[in-house]
PLY file of the C-alpha trace (Angstrom):
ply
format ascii 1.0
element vertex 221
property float x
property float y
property float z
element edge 220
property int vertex1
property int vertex2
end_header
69.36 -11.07 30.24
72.60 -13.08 29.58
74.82 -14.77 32.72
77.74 -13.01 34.09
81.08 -14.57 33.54
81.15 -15.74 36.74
78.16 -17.63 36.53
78.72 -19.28 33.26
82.00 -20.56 34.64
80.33 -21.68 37.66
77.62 -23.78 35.40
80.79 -24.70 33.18
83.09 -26.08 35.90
79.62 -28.34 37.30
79.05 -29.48 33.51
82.57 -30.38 33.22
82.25 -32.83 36.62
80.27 -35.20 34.35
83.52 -35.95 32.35
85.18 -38.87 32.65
88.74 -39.81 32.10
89.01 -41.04 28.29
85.60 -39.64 26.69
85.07 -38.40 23.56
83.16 -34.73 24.18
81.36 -32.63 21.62
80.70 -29.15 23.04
77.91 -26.26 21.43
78.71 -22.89 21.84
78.79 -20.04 24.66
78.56 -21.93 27.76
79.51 -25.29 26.58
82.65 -23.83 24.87
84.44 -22.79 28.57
84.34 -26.87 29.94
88.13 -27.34 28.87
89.26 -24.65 31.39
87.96 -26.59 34.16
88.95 -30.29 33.66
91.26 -31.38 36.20
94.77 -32.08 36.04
95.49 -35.57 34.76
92.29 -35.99 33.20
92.69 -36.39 29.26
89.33 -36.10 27.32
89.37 -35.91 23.80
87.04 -32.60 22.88
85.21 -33.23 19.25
84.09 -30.41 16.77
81.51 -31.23 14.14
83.69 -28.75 11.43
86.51 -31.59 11.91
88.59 -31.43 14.95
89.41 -33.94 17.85
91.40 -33.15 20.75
90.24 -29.60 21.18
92.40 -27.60 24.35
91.59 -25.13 26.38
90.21 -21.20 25.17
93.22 -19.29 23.54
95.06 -16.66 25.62
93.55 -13.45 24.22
96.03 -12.00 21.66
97.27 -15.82 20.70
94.52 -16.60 18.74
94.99 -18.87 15.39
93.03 -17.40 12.64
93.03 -20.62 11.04
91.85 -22.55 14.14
88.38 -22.35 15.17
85.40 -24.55 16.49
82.35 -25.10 14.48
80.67 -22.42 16.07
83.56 -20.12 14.40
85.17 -19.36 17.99
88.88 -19.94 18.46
90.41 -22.66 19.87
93.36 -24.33 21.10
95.22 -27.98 20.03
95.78 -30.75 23.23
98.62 -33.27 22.06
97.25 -36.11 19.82
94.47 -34.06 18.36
93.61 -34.60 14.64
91.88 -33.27 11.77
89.28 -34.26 9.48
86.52 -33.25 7.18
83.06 -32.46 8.30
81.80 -35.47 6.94
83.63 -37.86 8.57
83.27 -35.49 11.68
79.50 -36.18 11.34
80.13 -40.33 10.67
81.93 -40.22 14.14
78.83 -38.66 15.72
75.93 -40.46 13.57
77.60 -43.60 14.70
77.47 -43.00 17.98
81.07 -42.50 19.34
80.48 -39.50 21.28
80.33 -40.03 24.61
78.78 -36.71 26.41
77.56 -33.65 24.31
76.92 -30.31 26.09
75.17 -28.02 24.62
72.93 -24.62 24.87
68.89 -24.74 24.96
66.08 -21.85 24.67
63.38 -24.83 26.39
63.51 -28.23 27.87
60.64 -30.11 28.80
60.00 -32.24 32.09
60.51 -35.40 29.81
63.88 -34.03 27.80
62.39 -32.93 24.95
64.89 -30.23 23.44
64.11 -27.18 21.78
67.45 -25.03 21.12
67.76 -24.07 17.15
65.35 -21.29 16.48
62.96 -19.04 18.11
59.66 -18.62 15.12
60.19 -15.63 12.97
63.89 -15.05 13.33
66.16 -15.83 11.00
69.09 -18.49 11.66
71.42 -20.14 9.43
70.38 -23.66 10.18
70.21 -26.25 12.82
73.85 -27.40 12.89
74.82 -30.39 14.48
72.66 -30.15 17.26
69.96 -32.63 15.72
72.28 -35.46 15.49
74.02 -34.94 18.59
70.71 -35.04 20.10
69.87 -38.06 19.24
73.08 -39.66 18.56
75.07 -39.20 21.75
75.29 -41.22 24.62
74.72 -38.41 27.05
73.02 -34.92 26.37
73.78 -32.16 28.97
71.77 -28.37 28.88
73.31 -25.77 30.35
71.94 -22.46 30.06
69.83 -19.74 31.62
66.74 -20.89 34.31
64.76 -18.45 32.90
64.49 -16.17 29.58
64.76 -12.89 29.00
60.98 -11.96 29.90
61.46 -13.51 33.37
59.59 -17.35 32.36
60.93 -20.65 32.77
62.78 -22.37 30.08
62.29 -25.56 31.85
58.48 -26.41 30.56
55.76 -28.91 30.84
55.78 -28.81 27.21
58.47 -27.09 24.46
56.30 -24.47 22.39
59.80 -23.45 20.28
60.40 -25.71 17.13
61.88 -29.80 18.56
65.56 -30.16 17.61
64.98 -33.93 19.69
62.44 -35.91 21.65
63.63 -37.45 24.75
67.09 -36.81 24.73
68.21 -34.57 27.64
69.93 -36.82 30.79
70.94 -33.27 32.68
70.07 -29.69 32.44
72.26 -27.33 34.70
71.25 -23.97 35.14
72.70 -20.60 37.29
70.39 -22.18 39.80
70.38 -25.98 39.62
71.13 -29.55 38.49
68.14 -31.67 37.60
68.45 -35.22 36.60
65.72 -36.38 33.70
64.71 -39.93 35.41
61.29 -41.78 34.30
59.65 -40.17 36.99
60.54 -36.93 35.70
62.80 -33.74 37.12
65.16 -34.83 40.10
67.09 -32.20 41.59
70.56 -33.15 42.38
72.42 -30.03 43.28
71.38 -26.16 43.97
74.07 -23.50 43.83
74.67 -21.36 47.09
72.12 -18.17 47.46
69.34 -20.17 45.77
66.70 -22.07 47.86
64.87 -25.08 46.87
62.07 -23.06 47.61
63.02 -20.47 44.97
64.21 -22.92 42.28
60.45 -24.67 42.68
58.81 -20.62 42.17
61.08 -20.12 38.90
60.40 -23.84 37.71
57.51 -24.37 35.45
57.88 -28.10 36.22
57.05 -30.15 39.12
60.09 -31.92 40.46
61.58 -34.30 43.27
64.58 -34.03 45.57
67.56 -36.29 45.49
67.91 -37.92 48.86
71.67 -36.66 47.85
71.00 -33.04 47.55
74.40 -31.23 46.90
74.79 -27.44 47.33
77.35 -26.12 45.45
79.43 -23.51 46.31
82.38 -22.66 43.67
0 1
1 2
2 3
3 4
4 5
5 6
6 7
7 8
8 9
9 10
10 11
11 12
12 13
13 14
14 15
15 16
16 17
17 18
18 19
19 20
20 21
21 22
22 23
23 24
24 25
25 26
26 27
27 28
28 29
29 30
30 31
31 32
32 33
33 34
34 35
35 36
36 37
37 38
38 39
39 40
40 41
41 42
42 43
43 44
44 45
45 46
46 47
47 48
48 49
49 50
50 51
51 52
52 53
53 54
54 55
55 56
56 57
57 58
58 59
59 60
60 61
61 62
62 63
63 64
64 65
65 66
66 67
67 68
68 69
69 70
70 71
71 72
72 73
73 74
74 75
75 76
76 77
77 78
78 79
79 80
80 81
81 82
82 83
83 84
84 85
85 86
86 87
87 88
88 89
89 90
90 91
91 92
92 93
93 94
94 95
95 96
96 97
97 98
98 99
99 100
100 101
101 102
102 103
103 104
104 105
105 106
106 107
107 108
108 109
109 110
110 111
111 112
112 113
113 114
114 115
115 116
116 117
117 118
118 119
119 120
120 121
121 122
122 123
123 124
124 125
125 126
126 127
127 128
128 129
129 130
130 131
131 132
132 133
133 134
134 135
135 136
136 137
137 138
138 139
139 140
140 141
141 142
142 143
143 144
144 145
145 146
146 147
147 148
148 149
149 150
150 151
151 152
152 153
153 154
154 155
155 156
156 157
157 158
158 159
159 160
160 161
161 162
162 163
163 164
164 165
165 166
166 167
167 168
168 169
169 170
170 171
171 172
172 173
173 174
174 175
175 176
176 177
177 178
178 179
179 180
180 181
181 182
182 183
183 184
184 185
185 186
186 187
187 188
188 189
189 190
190 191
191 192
192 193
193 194
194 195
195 196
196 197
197 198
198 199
199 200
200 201
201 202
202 203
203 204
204 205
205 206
206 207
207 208
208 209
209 210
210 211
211 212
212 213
213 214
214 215
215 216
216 217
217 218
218 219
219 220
């Protein structure tokens, strides 16, 4: 069952408090895609496309849509001032070389060590793996956001990814309509719970085993 709109601004807006002034960004699609509404004022953050854009704005105003602008995920998007174009190879260079600072991106499982599994479920037919592979392992900091659990009620937070690896060891933070876990050496740390969820509840719905920040936020936008 997919998240409200509600909700996946709510995870958006948290995702988008790990943004510093001055980054370089590289956003997947769905979730990921609605950060740039919920930057701050002042803040500039340059937002990075693997099909060749930097400097990526905020979603369009429905009805002011550029056919001819669009994110790699084929989703339309808006221009900040200074943005820039190039081709998808050198789009790829400026990832593979490791210039991006944070990457945020959509998962189907992610183990208790940040393993990532997020490009294709067995048996169903996708066009590829995208970008997501070299983000993965490329970027200085990989974020998940996306549902706690899947369609059939189980955790997509696992022990152990059973879907296809897109990386090993490469999720920092997974954020969730429930919670914020950190992926430390010790394993899961939750940082933050959003109101109306328990810790309680969060550890019932988690397949992992985690600890408790000493900072524990609730969050309640």
């Amino acid at each position: 069952m997919g998240l409200g709109a509600e909700i996946r601004n709510k995870i958006a807006k948290r995702a988008a408090e790990e943004i510093e002034h001055g980054m370089l960004v590289n956003l997947g699609i769905g979730i990921p895609s609605l950060v740039p509404n919920h930057l701050p004022s002042g803040k500039t953050v340059m937002f990075h496309a693997e099909n060749g854009i930097t400097g990526m704005g905020p979603s369009p105003v429905k009805g002011q849509e550029d056919s001819n602008l669009c994110n790699a995920g084929g989703y339309p998007v808006t221009l900040q001032e200074g943005a820039s174009y190039c081709d998808s190879a050198t789009a790829f260079g400026m990832i593979r070389s490791g210039k991006i600072d944070i990457t945020i991106l959509g998962a189907l499982q992610v183990s208790g060590s940040g393993d990532l599994a997020n490009w294709i479920v067995p048996g169903k037919r996708v066009p590829g793996m995208g970008g997501a592979m070299d983000l993965a392992a490329k970027a200085k900091k990989v974020i998940v956001v996306m549902n706690h659990c899947d369609k059939n009620g189980s955790s997509k937070i696992v022990e152990v990814c059973t879907l296809p690896l897109t990386a090993k060891s490469c999720v920092q933070m997974v954020i969730t309509e429930m919670a914020v876990f950190e992926v430390t050496p010790e394993g899961l740390l939750l940082s933050d719970i959003f109101s109306h969820y328990s810790v309680d509840e969060i550890r019932v719905r988690t397949e992992v085993q985690f600890g408790i920040s000493e900072s524990l936020r609730t969050l309640t936008y």
